[in-house]
PDB file of N, CA, C and O in Angstrom:
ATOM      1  N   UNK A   1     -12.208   2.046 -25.776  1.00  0.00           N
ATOM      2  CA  UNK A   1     -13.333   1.957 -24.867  1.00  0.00           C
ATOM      3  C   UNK A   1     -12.817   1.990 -23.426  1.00  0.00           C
ATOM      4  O   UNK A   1     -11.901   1.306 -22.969  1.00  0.00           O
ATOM      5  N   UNK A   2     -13.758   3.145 -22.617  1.00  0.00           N
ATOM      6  CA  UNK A   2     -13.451   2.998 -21.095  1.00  0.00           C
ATOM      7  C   UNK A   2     -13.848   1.744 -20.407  1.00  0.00           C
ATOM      8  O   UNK A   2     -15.016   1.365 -20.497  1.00  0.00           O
ATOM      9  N   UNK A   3     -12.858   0.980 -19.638  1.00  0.00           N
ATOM     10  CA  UNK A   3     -14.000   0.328 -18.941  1.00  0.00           C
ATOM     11  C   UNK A   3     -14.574   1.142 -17.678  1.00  0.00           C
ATOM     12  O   UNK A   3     -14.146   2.296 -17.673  1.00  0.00           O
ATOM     13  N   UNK A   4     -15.317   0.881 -16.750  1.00  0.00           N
ATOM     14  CA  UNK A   4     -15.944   1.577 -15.697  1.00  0.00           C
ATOM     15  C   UNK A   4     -15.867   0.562 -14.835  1.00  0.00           C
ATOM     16  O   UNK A   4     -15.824   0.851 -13.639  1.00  0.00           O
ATOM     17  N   UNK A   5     -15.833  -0.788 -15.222  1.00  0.00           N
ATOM     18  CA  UNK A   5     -15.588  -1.628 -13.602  1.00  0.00           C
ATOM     19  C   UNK A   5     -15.176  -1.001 -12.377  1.00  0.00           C
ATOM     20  O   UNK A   5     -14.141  -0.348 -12.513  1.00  0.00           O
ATOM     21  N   UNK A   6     -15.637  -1.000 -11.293  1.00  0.00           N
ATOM     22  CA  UNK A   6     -15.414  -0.937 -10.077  1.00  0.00           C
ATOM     23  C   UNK A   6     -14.114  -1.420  -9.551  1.00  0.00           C
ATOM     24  O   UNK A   6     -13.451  -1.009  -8.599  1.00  0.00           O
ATOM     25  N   UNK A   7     -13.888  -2.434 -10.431  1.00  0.00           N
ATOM     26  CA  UNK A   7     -13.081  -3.677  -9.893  1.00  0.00           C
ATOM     27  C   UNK A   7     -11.798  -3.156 -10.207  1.00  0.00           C
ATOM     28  O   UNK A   7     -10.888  -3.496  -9.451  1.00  0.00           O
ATOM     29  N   UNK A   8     -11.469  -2.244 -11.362  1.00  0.00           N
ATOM     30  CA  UNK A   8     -10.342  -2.187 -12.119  1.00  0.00           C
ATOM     31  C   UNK A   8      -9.912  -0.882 -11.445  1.00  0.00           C
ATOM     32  O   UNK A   8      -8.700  -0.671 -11.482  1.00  0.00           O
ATOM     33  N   UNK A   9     -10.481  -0.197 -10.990  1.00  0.00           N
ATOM     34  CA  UNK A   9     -10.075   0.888 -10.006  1.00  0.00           C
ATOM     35  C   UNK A   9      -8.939   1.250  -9.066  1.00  0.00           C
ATOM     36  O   UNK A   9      -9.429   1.060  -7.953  1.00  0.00           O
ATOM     37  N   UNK A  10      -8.039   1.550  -8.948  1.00  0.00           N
ATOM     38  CA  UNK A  10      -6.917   1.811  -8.229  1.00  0.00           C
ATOM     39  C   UNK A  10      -7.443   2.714  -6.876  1.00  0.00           C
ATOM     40  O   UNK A  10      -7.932   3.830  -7.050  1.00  0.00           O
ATOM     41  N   UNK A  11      -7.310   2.183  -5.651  1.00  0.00           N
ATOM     42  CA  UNK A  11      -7.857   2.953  -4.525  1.00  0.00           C
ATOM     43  C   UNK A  11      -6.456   3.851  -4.318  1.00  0.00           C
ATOM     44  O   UNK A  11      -5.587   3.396  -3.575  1.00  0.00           O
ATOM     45  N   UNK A  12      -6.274   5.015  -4.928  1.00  0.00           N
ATOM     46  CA  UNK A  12      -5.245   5.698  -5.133  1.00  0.00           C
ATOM     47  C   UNK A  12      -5.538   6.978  -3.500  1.00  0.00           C
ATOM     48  O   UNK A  12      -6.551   7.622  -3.228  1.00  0.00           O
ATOM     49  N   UNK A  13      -4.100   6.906  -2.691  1.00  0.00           N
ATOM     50  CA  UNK A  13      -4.552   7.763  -1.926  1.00  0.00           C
ATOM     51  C   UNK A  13      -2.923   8.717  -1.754  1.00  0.00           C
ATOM     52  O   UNK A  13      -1.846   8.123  -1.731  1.00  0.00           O
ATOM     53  N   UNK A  14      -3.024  10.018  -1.664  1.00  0.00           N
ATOM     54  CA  UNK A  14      -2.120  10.778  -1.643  1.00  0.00           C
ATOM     55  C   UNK A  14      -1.013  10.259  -0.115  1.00  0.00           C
ATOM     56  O   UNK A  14      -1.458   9.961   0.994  1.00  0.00           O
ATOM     57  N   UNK A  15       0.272  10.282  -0.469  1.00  0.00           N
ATOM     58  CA  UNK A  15       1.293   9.732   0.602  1.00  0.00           C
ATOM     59  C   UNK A  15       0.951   9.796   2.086  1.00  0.00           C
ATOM     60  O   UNK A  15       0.917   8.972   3.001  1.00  0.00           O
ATOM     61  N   UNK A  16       0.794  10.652   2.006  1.00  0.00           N
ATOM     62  CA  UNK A  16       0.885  10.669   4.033  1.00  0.00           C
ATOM     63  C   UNK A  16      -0.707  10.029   4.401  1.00  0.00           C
ATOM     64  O   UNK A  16      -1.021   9.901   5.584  1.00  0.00           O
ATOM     65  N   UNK A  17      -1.667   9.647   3.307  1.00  0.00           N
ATOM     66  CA  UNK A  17      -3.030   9.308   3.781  1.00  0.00           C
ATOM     67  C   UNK A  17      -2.451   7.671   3.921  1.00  0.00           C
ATOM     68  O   UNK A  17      -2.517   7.207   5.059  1.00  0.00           O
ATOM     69  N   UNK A  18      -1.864   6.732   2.785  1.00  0.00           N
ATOM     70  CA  UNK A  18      -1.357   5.723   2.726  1.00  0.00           C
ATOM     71  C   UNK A  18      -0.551   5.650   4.016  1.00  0.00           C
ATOM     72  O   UNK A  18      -0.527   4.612   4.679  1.00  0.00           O
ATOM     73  N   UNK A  19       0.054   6.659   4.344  1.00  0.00           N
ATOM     74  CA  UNK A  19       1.557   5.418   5.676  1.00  0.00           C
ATOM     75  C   UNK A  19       0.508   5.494   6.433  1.00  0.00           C
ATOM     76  O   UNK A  19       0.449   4.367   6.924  1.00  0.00           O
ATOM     77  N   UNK A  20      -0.838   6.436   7.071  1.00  0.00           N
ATOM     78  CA  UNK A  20      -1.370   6.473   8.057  1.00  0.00           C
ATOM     79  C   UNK A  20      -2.196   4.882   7.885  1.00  0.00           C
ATOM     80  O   UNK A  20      -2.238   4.194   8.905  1.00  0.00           O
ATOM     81  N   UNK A  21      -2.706   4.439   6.861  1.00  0.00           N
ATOM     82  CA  UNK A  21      -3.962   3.704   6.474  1.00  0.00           C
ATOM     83  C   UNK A  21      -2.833   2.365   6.638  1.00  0.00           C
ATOM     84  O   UNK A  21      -3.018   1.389   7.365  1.00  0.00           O
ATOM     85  N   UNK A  22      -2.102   2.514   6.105  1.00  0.00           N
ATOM     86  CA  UNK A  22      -0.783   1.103   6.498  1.00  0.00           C
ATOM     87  C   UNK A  22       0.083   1.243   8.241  1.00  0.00           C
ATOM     88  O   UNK A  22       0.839   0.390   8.705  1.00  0.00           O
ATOM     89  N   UNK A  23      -0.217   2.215   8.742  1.00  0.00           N
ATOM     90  CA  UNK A  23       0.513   2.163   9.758  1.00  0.00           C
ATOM     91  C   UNK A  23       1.644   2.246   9.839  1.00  0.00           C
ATOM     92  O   UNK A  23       1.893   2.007  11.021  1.00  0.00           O
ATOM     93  N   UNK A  24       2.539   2.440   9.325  1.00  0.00           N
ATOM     94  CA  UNK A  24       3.877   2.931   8.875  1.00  0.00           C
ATOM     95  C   UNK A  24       4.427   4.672   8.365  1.00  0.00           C
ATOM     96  O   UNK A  24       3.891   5.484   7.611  1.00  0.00           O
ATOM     97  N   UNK A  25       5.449   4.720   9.005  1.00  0.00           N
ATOM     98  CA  UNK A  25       6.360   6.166   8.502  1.00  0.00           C
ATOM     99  C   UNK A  25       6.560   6.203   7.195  1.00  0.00           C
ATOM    100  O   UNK A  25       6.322   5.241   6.464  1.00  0.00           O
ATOM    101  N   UNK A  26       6.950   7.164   6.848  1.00  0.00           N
ATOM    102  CA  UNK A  26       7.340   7.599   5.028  1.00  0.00           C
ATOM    103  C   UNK A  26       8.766   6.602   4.899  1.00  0.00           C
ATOM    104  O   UNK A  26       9.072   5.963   3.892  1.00  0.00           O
ATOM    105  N   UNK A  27       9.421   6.643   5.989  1.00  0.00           N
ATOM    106  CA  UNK A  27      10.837   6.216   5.859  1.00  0.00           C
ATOM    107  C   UNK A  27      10.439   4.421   5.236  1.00  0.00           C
ATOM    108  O   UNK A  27      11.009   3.970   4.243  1.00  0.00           O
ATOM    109  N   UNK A  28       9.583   3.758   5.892  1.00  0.00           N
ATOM    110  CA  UNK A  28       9.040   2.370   5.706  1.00  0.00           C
ATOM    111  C   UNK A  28       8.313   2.479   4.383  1.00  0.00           C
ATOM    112  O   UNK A  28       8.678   1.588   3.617  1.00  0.00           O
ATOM    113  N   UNK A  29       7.409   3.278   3.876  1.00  0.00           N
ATOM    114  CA  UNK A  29       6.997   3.328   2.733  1.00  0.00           C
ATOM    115  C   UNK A  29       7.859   3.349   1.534  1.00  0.00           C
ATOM    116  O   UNK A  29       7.893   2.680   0.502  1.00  0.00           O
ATOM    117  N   UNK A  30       8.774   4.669   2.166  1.00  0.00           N
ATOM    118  CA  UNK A  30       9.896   4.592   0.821  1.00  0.00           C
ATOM    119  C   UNK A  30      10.186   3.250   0.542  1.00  0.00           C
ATOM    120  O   UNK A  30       9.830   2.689  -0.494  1.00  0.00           O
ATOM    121  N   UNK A  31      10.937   2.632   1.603  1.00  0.00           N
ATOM    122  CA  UNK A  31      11.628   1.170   1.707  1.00  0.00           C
ATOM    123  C   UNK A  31      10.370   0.523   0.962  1.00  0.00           C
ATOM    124  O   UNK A  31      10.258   0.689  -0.253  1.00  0.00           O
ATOM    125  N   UNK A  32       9.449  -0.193   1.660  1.00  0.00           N
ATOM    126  CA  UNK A  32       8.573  -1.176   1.102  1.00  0.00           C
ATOM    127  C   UNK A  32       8.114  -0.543  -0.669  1.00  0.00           C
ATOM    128  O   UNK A  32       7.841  -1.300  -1.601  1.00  0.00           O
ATOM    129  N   UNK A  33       8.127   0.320  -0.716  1.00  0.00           N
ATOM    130  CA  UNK A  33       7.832   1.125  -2.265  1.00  0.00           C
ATOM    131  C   UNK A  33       9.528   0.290  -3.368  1.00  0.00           C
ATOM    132  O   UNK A  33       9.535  -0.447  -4.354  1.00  0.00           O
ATOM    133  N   UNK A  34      10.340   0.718  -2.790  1.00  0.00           N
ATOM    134  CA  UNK A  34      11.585   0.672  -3.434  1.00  0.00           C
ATOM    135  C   UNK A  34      11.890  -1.045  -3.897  1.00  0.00           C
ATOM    136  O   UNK A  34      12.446  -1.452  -4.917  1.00  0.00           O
ATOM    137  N   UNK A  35      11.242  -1.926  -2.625  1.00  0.00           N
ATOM    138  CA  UNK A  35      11.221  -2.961  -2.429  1.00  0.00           C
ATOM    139  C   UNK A  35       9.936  -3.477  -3.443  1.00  0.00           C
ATOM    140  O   UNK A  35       9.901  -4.708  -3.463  1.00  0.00           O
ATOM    141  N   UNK A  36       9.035  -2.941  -4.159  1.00  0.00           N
ATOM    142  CA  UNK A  36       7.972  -3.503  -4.830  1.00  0.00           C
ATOM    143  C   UNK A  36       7.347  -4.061  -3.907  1.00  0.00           C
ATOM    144  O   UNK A  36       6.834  -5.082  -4.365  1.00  0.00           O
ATOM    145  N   UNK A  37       7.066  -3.903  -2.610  1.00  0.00           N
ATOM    146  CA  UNK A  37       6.038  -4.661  -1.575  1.00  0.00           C
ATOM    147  C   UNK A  37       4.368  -3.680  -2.116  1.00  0.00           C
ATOM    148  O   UNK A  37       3.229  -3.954  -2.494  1.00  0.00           O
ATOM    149  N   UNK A  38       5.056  -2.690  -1.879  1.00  0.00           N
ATOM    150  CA  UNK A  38       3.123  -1.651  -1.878  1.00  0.00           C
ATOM    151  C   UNK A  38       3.928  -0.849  -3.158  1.00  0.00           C
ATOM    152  O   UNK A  38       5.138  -0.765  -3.372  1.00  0.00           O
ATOM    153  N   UNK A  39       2.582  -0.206  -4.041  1.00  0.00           N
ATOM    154  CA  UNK A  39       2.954   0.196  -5.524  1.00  0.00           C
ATOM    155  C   UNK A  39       2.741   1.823  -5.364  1.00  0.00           C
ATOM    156  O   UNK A  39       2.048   2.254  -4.443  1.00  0.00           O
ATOM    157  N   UNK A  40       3.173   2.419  -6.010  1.00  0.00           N
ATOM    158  CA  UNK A  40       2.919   4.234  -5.490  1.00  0.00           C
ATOM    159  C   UNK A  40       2.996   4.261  -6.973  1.00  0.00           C
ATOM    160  O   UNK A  40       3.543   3.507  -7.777  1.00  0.00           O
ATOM    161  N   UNK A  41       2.195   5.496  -7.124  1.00  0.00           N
ATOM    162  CA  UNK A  41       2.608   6.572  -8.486  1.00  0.00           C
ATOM    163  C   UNK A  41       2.597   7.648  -8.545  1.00  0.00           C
ATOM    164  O   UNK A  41       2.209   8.314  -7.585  1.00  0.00           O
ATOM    165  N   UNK A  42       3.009   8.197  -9.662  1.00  0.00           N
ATOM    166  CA  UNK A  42       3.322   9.785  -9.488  1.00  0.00           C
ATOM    167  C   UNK A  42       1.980  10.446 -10.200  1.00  0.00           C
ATOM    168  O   UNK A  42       1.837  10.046 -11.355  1.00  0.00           O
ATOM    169  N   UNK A  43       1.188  11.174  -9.845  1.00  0.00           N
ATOM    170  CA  UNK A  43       0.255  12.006 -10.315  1.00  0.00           C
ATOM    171  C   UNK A  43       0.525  13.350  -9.908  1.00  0.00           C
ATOM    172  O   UNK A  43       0.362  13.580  -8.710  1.00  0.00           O
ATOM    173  N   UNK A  44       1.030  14.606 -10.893  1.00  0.00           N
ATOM    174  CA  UNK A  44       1.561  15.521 -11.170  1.00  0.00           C
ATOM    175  C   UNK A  44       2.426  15.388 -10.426  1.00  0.00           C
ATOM    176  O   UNK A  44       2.809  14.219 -10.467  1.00  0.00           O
ATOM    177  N   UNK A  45       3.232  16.250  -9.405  1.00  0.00           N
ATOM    178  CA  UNK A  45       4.105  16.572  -8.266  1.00  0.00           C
ATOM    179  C   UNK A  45       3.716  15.417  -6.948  1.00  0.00           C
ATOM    180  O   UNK A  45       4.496  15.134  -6.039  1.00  0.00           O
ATOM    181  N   UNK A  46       2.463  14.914  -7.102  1.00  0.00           N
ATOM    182  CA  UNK A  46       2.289  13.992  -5.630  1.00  0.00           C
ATOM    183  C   UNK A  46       2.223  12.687  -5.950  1.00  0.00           C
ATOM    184  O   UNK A  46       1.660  12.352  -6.992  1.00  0.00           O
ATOM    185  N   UNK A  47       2.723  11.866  -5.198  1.00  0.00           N
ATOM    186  CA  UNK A  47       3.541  10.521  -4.936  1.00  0.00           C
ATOM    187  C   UNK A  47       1.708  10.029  -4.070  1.00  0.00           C
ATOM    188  O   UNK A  47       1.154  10.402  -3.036  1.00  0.00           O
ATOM    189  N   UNK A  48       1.317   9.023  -5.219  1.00  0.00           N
ATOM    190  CA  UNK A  48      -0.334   8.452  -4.678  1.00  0.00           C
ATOM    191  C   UNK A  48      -0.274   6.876  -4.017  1.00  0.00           C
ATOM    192  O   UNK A  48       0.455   6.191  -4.734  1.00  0.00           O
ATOM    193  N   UNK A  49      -0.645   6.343  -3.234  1.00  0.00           N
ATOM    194  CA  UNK A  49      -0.450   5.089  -2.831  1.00  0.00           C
ATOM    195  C   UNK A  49      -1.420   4.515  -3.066  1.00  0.00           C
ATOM    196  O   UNK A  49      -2.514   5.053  -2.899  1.00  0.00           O
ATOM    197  N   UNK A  50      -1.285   3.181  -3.550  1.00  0.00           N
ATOM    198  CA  UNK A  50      -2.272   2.388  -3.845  1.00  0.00           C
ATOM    199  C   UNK A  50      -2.814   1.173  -2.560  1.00  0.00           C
ATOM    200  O   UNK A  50      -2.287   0.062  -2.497  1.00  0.00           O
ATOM    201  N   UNK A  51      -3.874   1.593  -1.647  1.00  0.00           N
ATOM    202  CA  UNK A  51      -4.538   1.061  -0.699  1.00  0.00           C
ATOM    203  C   UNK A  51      -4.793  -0.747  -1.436  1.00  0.00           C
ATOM    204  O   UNK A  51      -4.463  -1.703  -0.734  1.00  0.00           O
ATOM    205  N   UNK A  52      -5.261  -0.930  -2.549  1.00  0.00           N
ATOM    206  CA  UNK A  52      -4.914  -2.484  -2.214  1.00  0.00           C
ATOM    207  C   UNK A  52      -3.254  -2.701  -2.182  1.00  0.00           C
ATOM    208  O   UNK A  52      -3.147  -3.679  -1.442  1.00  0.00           O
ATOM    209  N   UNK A  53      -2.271  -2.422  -2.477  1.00  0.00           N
ATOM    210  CA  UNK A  53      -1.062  -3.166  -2.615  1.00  0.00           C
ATOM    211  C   UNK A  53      -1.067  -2.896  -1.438  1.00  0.00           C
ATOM    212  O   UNK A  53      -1.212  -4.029  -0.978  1.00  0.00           O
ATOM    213  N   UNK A  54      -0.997  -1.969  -0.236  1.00  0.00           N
ATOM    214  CA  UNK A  54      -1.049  -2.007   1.348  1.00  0.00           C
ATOM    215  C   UNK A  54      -1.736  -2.815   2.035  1.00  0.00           C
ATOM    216  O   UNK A  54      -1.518  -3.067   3.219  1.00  0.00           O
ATOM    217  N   UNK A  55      -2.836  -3.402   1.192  1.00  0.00           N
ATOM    218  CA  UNK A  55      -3.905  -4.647   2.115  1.00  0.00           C
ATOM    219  C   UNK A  55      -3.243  -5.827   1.745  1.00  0.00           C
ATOM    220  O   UNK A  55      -3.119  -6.737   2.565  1.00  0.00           O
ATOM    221  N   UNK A  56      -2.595  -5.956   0.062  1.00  0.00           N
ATOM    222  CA  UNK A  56      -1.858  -6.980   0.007  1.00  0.00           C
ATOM    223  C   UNK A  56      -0.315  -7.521   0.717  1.00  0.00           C
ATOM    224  O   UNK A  56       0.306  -8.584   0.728  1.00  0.00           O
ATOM    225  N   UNK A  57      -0.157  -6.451   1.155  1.00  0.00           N
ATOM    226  CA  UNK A  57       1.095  -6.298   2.010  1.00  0.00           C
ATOM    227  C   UNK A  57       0.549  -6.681   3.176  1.00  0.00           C
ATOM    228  O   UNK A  57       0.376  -7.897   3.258  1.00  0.00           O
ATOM    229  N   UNK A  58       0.209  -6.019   4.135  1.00  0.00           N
ATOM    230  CA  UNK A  58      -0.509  -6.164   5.082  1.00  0.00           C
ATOM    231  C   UNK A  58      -1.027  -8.106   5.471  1.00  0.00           C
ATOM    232  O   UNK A  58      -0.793  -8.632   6.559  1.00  0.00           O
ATOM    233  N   UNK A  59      -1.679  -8.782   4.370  1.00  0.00           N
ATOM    234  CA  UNK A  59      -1.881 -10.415   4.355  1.00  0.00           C
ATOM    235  C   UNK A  59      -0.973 -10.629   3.814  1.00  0.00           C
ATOM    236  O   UNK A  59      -1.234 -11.623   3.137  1.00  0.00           O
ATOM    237  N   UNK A  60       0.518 -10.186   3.551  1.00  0.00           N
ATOM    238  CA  UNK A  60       1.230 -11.391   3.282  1.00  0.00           C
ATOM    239  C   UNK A  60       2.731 -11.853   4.510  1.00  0.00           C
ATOM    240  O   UNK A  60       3.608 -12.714   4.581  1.00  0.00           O
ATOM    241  N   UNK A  61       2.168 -10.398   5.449  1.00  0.00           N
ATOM    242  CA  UNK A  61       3.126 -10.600   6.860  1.00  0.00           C
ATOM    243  C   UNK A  61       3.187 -11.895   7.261  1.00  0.00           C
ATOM    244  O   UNK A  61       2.701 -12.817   6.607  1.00  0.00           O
ATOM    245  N   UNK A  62       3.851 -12.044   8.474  1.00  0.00           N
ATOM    246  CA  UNK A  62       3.694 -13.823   8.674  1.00  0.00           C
ATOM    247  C   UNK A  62       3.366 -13.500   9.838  1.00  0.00           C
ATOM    248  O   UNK A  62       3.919 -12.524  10.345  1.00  0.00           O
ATOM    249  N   UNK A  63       2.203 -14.369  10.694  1.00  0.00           N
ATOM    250  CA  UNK A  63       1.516 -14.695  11.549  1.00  0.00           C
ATOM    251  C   UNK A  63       2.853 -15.026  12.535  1.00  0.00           C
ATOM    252  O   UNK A  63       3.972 -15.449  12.245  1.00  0.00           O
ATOM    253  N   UNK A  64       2.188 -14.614  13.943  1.00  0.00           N
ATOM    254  CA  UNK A  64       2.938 -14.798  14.990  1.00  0.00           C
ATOM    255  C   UNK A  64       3.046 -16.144  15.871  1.00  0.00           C
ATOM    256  O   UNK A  64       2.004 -16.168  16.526  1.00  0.00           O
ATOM    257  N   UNK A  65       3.535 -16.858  16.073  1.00  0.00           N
ATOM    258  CA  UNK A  65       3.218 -18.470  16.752  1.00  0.00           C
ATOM    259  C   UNK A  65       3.593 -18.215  18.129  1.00  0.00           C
ATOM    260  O   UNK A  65       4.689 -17.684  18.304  1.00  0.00           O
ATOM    261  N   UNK A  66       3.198 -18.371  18.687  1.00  0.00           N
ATOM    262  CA  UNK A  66       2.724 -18.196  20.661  1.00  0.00           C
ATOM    263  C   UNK A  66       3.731 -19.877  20.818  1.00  0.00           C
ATOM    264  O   UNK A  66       3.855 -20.872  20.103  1.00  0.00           O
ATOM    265  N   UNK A  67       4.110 -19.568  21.758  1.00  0.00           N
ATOM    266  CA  UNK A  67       4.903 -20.653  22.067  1.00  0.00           C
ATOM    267  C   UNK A  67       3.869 -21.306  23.191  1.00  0.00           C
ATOM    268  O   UNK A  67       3.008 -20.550  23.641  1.00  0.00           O
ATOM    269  N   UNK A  68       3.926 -22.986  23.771  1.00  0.00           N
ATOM    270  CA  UNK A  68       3.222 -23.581  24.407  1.00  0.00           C
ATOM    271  C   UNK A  68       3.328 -23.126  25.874  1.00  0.00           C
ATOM    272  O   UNK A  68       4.344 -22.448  25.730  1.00  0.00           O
ATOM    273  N   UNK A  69       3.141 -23.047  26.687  1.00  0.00           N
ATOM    274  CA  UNK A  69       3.407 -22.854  28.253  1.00  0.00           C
ATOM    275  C   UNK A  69       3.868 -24.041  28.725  1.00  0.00           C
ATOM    276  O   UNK A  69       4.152 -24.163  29.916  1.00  0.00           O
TER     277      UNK A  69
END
């Protein structure tokens, strides 16, 4: 049985749409890819990025602390 959830959906986007949508070069993708930070897959010949593991990346940076004056 298919499921059809919405939920279970992979927001799959072809490479160069992902570094743009993460803000990052291919060179950083490779890295963070290699690193298991953001998840990619191969669909035929093209390398697809998965837009939540980039949002999950994205919230797990660490916040910047401003020093007091």
């Amino acid at each position: 049985m298919v499921d059809n959830d919405s939920n279970n959906r992979r927001r799959l986007v072809v490479f160069k749409d992902g570094c743009r949508y993460g803000k990052f070069g291919k060179t950083k993708a490779y890295e963070l890819i290699a690193h298991e930070r953001i998840r990619a897959y191969k669909m035929g010949g093209k390398t697809m990025i998965d837009l939540d593991s980039v949002d999950e990346y994205h919230a797990s940076l660490p916040r910047v602390e401003t020093r007091a004056s």
